[in-house]
C-alpha positions as CSV (number, residue, x, y, z in Angstrom):
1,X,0.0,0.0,0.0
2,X,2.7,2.5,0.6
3,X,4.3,1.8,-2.3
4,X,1.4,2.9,-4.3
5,X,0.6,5.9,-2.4
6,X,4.3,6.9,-2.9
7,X,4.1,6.0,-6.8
8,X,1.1,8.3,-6.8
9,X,1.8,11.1,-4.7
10,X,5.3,11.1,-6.9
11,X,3.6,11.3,-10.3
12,X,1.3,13.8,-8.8
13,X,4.0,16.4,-8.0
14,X,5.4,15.8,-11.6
15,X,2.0,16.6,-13.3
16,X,1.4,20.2,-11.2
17,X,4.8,21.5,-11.5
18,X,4.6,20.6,-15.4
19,X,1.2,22.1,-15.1
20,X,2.5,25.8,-13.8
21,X,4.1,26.6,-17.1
22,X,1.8,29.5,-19.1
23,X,-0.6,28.5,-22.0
24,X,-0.1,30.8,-24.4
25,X,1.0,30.6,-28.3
26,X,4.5,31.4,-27.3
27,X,4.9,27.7,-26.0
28,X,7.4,25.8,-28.1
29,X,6.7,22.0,-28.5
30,X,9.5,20.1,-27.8
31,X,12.2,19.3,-30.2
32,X,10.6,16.6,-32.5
33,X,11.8,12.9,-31.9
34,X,13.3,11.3,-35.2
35,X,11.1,9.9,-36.8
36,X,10.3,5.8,-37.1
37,X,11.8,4.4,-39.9
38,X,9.8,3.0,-42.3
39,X,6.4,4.6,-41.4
40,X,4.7,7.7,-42.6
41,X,3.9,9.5,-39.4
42,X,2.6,12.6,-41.3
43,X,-0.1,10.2,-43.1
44,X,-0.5,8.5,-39.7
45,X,-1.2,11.3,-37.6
46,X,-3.0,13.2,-40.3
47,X,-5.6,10.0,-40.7
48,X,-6.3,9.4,-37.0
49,X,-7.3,13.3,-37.1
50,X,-9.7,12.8,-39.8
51,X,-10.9,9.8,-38.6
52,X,-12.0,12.0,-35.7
53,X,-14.5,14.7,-37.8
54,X,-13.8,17.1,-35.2
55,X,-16.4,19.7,-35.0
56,X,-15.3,23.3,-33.7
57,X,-13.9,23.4,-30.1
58,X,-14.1,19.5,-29.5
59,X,-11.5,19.0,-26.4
60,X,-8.4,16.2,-27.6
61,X,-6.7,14.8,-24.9
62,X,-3.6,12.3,-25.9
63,X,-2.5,9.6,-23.3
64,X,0.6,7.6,-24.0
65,X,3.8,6.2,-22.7
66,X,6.5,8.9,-23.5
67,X,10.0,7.9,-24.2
68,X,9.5,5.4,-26.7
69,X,8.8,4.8,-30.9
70,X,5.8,6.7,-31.0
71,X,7.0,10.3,-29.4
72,X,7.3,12.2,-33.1
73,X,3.6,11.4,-33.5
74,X,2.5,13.2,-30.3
75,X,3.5,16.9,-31.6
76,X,2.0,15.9,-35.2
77,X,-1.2,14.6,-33.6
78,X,-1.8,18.1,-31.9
79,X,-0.9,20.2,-35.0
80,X,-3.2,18.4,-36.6
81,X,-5.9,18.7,-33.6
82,X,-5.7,22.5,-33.8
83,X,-5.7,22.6,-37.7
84,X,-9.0,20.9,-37.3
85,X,-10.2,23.5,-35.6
86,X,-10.3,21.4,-32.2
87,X,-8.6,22.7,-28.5
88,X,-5.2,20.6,-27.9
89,X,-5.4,19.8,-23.9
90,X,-1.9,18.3,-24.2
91,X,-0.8,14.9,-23.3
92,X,0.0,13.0,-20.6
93,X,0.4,9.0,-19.3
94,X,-1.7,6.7,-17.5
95,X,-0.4,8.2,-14.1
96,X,-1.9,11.7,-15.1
97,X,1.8,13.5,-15.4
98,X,2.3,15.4,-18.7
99,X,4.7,13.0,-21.1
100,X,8.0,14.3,-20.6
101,X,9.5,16.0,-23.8
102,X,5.9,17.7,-24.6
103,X,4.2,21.3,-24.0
104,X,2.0,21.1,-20.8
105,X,-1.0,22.9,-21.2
106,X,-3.4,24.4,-18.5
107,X,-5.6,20.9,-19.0
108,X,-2.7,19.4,-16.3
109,X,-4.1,21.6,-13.4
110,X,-6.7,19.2,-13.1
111,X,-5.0,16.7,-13.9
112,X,-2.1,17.5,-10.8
113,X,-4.8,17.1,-8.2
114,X,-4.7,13.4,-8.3
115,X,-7.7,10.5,-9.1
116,X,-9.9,12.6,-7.1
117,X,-10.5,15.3,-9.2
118,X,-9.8,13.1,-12.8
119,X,-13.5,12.6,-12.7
120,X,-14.3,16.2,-13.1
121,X,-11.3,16.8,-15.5
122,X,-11.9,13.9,-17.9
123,X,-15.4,14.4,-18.1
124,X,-14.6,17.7,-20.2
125,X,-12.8,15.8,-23.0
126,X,-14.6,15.4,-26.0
127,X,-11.8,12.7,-27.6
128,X,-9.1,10.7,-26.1
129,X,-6.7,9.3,-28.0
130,X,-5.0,5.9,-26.0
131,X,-1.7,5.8,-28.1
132,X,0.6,2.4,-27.6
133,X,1.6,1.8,-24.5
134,X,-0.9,3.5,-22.5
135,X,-2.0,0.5,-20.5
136,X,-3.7,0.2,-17.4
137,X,-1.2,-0.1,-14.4
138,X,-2.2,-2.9,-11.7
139,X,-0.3,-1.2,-9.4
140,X,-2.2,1.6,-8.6
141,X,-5.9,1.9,-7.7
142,X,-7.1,3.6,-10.8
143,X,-5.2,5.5,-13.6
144,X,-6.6,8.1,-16.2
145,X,-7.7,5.8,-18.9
146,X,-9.9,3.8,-16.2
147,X,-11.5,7.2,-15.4
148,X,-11.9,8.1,-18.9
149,X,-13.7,4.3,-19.3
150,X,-16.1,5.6,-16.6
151,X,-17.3,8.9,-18.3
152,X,-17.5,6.8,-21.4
153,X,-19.7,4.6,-19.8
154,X,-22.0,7.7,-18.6
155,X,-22.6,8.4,-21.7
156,X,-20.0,11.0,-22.9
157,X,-17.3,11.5,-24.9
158,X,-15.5,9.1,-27.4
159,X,-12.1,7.4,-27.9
160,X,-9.6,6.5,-30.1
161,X,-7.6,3.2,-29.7
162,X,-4.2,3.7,-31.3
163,X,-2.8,0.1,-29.7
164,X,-0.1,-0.5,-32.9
165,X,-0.4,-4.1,-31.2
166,X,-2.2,-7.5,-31.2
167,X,-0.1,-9.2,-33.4
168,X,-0.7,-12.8,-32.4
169,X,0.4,-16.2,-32.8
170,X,-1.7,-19.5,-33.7
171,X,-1.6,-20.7,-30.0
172,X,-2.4,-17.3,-28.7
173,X,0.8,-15.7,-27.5
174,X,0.9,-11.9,-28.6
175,X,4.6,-11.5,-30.5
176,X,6.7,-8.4,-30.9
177,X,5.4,-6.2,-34.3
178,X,8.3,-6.0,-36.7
179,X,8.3,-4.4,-40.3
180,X,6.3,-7.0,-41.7
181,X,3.6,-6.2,-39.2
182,X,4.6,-2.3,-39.4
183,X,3.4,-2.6,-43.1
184,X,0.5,-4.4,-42.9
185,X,-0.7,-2.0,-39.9
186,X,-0.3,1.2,-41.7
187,X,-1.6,-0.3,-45.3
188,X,-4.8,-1.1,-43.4
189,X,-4.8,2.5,-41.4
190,X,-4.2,4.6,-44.6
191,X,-5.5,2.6,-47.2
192,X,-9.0,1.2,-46.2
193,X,-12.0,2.0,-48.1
194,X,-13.8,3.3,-44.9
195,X,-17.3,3.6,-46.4
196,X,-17.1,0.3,-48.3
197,X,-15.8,-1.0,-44.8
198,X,-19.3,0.7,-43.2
199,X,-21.3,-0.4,-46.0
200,X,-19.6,-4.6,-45.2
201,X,-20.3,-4.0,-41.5
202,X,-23.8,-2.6,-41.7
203,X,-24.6,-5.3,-43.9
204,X,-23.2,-7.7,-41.1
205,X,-25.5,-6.5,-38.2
206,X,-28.9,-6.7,-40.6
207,X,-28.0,-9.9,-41.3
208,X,-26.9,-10.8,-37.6
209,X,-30.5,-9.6,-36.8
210,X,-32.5,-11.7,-38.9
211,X,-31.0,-15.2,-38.7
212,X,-29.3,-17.5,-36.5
213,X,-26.0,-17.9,-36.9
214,X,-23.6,-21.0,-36.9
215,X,-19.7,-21.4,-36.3
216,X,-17.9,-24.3,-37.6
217,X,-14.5,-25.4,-37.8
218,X,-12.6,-28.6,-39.2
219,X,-11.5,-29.3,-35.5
220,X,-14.9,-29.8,-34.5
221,X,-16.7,-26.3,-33.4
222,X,-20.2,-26.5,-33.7
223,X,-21.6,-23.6,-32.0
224,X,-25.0,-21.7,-32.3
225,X,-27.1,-19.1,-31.3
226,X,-28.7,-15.7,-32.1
227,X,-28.4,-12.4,-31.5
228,X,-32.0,-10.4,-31.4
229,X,-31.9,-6.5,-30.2
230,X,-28.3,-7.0,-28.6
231,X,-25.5,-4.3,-29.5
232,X,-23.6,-5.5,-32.4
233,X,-20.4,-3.1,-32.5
234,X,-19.4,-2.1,-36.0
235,X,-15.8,-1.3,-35.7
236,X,-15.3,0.5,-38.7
237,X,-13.2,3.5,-38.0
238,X,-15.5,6.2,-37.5
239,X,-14.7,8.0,-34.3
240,X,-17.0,10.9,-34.7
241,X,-19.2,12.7,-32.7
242,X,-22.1,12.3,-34.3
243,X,-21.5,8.2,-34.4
244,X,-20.7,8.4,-30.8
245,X,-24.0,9.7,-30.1
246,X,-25.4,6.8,-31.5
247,X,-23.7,4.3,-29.0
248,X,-25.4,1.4,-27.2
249,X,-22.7,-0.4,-25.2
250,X,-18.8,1.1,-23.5
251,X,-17.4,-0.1,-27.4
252,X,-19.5,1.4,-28.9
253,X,-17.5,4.7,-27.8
254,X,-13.9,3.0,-28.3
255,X,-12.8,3.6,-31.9
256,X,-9.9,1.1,-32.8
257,X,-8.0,2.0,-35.7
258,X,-7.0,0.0,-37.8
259,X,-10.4,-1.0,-38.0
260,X,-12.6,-4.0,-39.6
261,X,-14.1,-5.8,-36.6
262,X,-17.9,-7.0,-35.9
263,X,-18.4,-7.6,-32.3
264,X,-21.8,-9.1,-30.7
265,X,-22.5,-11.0,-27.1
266,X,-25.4,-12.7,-28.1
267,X,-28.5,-14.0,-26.4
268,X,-26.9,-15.7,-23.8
269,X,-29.7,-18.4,-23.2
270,X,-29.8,-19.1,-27.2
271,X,-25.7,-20.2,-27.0
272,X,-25.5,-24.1,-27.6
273,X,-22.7,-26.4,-29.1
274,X,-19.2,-27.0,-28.9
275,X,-16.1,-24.9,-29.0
276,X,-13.1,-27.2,-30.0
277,X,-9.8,-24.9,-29.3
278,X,-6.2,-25.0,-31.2
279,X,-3.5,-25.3,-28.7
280,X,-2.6,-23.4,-25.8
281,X,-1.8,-22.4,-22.6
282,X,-4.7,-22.7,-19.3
283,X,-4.4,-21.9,-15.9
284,X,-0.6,-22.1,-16.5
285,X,-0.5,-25.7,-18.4
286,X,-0.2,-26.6,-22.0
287,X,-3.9,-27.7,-23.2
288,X,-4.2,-29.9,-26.3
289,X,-7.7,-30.9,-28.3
290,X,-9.6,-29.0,-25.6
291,X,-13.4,-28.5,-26.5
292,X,-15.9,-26.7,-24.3
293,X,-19.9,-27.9,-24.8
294,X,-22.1,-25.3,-23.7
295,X,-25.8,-25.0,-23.0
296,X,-27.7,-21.7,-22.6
297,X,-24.8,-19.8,-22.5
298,X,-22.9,-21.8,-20.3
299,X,-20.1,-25.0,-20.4
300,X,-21.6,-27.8,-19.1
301,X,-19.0,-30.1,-20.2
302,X,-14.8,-30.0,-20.6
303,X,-12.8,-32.2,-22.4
304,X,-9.7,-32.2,-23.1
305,X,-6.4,-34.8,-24.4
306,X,-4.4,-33.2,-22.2
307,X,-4.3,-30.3,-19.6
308,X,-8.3,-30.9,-18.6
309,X,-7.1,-29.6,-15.0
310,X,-5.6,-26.3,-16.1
311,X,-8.5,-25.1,-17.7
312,X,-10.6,-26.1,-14.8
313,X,-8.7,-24.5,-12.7
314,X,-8.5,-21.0,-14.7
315,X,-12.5,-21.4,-14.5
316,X,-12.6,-21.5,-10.9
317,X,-10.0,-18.8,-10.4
318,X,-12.2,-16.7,-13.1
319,X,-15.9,-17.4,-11.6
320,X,-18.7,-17.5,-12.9
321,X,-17.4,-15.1,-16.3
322,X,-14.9,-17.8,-17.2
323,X,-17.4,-20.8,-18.2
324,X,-19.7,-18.0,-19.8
325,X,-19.6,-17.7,-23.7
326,X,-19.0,-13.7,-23.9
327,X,-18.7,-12.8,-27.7
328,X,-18.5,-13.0,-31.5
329,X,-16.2,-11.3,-33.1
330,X,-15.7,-11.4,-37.3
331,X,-12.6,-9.2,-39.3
332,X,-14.2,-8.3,-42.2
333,X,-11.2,-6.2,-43.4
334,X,-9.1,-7.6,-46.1
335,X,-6.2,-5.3,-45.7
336,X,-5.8,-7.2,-41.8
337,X,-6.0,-10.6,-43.3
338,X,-3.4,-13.1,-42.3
339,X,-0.4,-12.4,-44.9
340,X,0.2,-15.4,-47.5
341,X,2.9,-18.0,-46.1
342,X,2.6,-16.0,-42.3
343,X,1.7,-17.8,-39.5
344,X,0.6,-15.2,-37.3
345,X,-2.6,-12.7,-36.9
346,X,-2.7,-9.3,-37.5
347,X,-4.7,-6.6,-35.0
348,X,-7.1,-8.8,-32.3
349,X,-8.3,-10.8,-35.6
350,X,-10.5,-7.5,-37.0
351,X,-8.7,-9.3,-40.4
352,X,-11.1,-10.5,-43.2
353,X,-12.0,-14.2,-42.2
354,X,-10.7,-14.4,-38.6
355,X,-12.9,-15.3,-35.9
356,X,-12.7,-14.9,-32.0
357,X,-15.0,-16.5,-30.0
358,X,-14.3,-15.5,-26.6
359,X,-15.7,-16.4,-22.9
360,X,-15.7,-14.1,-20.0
361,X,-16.9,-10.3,-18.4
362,X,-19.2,-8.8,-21.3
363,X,-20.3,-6.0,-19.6
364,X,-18.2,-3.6,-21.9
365,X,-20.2,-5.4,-24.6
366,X,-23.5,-4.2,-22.8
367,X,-24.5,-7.7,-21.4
368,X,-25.0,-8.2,-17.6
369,X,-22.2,-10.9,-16.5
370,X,-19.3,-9.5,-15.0
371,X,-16.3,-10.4,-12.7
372,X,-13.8,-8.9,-14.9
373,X,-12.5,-12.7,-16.4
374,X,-12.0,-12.3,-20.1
375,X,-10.5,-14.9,-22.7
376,X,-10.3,-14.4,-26.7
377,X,-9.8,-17.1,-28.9
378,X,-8.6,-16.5,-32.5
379,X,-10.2,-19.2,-35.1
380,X,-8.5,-18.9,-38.8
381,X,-10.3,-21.9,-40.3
382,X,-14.2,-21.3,-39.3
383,X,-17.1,-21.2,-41.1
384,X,-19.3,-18.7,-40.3
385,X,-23.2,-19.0,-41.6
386,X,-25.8,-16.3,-40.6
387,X,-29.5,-17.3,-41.9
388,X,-28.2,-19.6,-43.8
389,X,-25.5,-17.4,-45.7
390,X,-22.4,-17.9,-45.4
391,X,-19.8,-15.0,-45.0
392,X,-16.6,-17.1,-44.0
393,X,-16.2,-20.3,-45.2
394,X,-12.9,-22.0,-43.5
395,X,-10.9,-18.8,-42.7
396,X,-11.5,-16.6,-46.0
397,X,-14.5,-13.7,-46.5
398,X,-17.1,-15.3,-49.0
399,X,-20.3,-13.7,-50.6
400,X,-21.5,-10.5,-49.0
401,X,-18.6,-11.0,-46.7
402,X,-16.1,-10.5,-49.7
403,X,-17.4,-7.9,-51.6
């Protein structure tokens, strides 16, 4: 405990002397970072702004890392923000404190209070952008994105998720990006047709809506169910306002880009079938041939070759989230696909023709279970059929899917 409170009252300090300095047009921005080879961080930066549709005097908060690969974007990114015609409130990590090597602005006094008056603060941002490495940090009580999550949940604001991550292996182990990934990331962020994307995932949700749907795979998944009036997320890069407004679940008001995901917790009591899983590791052991049978919603049966008593004993530590099914999720975007001859997956599977079918907390989904457990599963061979159409047939976008 004093450890924390130490860490905090630390990073505190930091954030209101960095706060003190004037706001005016006179401010320099720090000298510009280098900037990464091999990507365009003018395109970059200039695409996450438009992505946002600012409208006059909409508040842009950045929250990052500092010190790493991504620093020359931060002065770009609030260039840009003003250009737009938005209000730059600076940026500044997890901890609140204003990233070192960037222009404070009069935002950090309310910031340099500490997490009691972040409520107050945040809830005056219009947009946050989460750049990469702005993760939540277990050792403190609450941090600003967590805060930010709250206000988002109340019904306010919007964010950008800028992870530059999520590159993942066939067994589920997230691997380091490299330039192969670098490439296929920044294709997919500059190059998408965004309203042929929107078009693909509207498309998705009417036909979610009127049909059951059915997951296969060769290994043996056979899972159904439907999903009614539920929230189906169309992750399709628009971070606007006036899309924002429109929001029915916490995701709803997370933008990722890159983007190309369909995301839906369906009617948990209409969830029946099996779920047969490629390799990996549960509850610290090595599980092969593992498939989960649920009914309503729920496993009712494990099996496994080997490991059976690591997976149980992840769903015990996990509760009652961790032998819940908690959500579809299709890529419909072809510039995220798996690359030929590769044997890894791009972005959290928002790919064309990957599928996650994932167990745990879908609360952030707008469903009711909680508990805070959450497990994805990537799928690169399944089938998926929705009233009887199918959009991915054994890992590749087909019929409405591929156009």
């Amino acid at each position: 405990m004093s450890r924390r409170l130490a860490l905090s009252c630390c990073l505190s300090l930091i954030a209101a002397s960095w706060a003190c300095a004037p706001e005016s047009a006179d401010d320099a921005q720090a000298a510009t970072p280098a900037a990464e080879p091999g990507l365009d961080l003018e395109a970059v930066a200039g695409m996450l702004v438009a992505r946002m549709d600012l409208q006059p005097g909409e508040r842009v908060l950045l929250v990052g890392q500092g010190w790493g690969r991504w620093d020359a974007l931060v002065p770009l990114l609030r260039e840009g923000v003003a250009a737009a015609g938005g209000v730059d409130l600076g940026a500044v990590d997890v901890h609140g404190a204003v990233l070192e090597g960037t222009a404070p602005t009069g935002f950090a006094d309310g910031l340099a209070s500490g997490p009691d008056g972040w409520a107050e603060a945040l809830g005056g941002v219009d947009v946050a952008v989460k750049l990469p490495g702005a993760v939540p940090d277990p050792a403190v009580p609450t941090d600003v994105y967590r805060v930010l999550q709250d206000v988002l949940r109340g019904g306010q604001g919007r964010t950008v998720h800028f992870h530059w991550a999520g590159k993942t292996s066939f067994e589920m182990e997230e691997l380091p990006l490299d330039a192969l990934a670098d490439r296929v990331y920044q294709t997919a962020l500059l190059e998408t047709d965004y309203a042929g994307l929107e078009e693909k995932l509207a498309a998705f949700e009417a036909a979610l809506r009127q049909g059951p749907v059915r997951v296969t795979t060769p290994a043996g998944t056979d899972i159904g169910f439907e999903v009614g009036d539920r929230p189906v997320t169309r992750q399709d890069g628009d971070a606007s306002a006036a899309r924002a407004a429109m929001a029915r679940n916490l995701i709803d008001r997370e933008v990722e880009l890159p983007a190309g995901a369909a995301r839906v917790s369906p009617l948990l009591e209409t969830v029946e079938g099996s779920i047969a899983f490629p390799s990996a590791m549960w509850g610290g052991e090595r599980v092969e041939g593992l498939v989960l049978r649920f009914e309503g919603g729920r496993v009712v049966e494990v099996a496994a070759a080997s490991g059976r008593d690591g997976v149980l004993a992840e769903m015990e530590a996990g509760g009652e989230a961790a032998s819940t099914f908690r959500e579809l999720a299709v890529g419909l975007n072809p510039l995220l696909a798996i690359p030929e001859g590769e044997e890894w997956i791009p972005y959290y599977g928002y790919g064309g023709g990957v599928v996650r079918l994932s167990l745990g907390d879908n609360t952030e989904l707008g469903g009711s279970v909680g508990g805070g457990y959450v497990r994805w599963n990537f799928f690169t061979d399944a089938t998926v059929t929705v009233g009887g159409e199918e959009w991915v047939r054994d890992g590749r976008l087909v019929g409405a899917g591929a156009s």
